[in-house]
C-alpha positions in Angstrom: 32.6 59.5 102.9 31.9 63.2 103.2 34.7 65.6 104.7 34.0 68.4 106.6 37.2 71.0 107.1 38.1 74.3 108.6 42.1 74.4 108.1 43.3 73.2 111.0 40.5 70.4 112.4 38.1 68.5 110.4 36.4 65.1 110.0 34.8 62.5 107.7 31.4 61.4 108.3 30.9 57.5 107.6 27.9 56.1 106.4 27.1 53.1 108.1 26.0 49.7 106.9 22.2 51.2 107.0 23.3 54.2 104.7 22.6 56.6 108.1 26.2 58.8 108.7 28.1 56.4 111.4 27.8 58.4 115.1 31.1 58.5 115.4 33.1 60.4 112.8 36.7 60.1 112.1 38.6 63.1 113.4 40.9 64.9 111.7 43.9 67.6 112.4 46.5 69.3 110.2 50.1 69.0 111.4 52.6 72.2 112.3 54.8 71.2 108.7 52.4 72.4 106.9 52.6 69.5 104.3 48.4 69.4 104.0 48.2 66.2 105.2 46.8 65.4 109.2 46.6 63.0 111.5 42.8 61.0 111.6 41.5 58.9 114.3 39.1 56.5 113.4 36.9 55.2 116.2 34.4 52.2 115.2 33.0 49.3 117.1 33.2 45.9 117.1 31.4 43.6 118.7 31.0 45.4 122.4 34.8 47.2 122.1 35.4 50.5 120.3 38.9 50.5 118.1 41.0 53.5 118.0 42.7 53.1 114.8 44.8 56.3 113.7 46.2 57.0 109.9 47.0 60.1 108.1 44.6 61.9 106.3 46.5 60.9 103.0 45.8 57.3 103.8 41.8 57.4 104.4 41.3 55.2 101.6 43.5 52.2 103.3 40.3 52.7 106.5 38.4 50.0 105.6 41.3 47.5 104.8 43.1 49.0 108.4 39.3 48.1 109.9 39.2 44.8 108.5 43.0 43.7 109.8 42.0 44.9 113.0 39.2 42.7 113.4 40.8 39.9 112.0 43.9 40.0 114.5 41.2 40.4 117.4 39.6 37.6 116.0 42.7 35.1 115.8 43.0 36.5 119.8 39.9 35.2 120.7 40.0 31.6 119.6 
């Protein structure tokens, strides 16, 4: 994951499952408290849908386990 800032916006470029940077990268912006954390939006695909999923910056690591909850609740839905 490779994080591009500027202060105030920024995002993380995801490498996708072929090792090529994801299309769509998770956007980032720094909130008025200035407590150096933001708010991210993550938008990734499944299956012909695209999930908005939305975490603090300080929680990036917790994307892929967020990702994976996500699918599996849409999954239980579908059956």
């Amino acid at each position: 994951m490779r994080k591009n800032r500027d202060g105030v916006l920024w995002r993380y470029e995801l490498p996708s499952a072929s090792g090529n940077v994801a299309a769509a990268p998770v956007s980032c912006f720094a909130l008025a408290d200035n407590s150096g954390d933001g708010l991210c939006t993550a938008r990734l695909p499944y299956k012909d849908l695209i999930l908005s999923i939305h975490l603090r910056d300080s929680r990036m690591s917790a994307l892929e386990a967020s990702y994976a909850d996500a699918v599996s609740k849409l999954e239980s839905w579908e059956r």
